[in-house]
N, C-alpha and C positions, 0 to 999 in steps of 0.2 A: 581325498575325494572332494572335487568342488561341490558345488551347490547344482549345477549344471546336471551335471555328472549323477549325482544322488537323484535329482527329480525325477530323471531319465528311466532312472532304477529301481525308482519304485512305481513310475505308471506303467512299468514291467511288469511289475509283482502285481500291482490291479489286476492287467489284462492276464497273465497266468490265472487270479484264481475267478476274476466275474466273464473271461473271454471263453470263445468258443472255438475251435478249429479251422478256417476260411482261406479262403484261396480268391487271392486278387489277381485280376487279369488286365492291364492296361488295353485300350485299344490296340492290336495292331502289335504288340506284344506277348509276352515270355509272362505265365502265370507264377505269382509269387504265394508260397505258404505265408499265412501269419494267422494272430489273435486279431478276434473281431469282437464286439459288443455291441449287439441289437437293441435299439431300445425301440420297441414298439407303441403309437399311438400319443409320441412325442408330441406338444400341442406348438406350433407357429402360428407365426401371424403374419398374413400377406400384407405388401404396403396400401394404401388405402390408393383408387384412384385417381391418375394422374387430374390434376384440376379441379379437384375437389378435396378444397381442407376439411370442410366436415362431413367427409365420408366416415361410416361408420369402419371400424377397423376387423379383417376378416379372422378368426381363427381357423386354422384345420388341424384335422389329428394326419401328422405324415411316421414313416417308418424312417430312420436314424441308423446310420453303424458307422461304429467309430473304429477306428485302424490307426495302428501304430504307423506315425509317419516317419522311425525309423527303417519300418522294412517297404513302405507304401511313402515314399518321397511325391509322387507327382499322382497325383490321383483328379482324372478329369471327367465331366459328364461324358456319360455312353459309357465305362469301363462297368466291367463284372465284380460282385465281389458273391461268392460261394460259399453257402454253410452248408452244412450235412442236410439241413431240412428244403433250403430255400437259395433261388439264383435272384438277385439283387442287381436292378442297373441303375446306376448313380444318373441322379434329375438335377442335382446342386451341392454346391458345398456351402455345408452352410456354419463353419467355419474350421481354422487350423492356427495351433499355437504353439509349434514348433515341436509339438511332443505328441497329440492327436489330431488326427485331419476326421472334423464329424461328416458325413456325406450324409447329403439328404437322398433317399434311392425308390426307387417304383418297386 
């Protein structure tokens, strides 16, 4: 087993034991089962305003779930993602590294 191969297999084994049951829906598509991991209250930081370098820089707390980007390949704003508690619509990605795609969601 490569290295590839192996990383793969075990941000598997994360999402089996810290994920939750969710159900992603593309726009305009066919809803797919997978693991999801919510992380609530995530802190960001918006870019400062355009035209001003010494704008002070913004923090907020947003809501985060991350998806396996083996079962969720293309994951764009406006899609759904569903937990048992909670329905989730993706506002940004706020990033993807070939093995988790994190969405930023409302």
């Amino acid at each position: 087993m490569g290295f590839t191969a192996l990383s793969a297999a075990n941000t598997r084994r994360i999402f089996t034991r810290l994920g939750e049951p969710a159900s992603f829906a593309p726009q305009g598509g066919d809803a797919v089962q997978t693991l999801a991991i919510v992380e609530r209250g995530s802190e960001m930081s918006a870019p400062p305003v355009s035209g001003y370098l010494d704008a002070p820089r913004v923090v907020e707390r947003r809501t985060i779930v991350c998806l396996l980007e083996e079962d969720c390949p293309v994951v764009r704003r406006g899609d759904t993602i569903t937990t048992a508690s909670t329905t989730f619509k993706v506002d940004q990605i706020d990033s993807r590294d070939g093995e988790v795609v994190r969405a930023v969601v409302q």
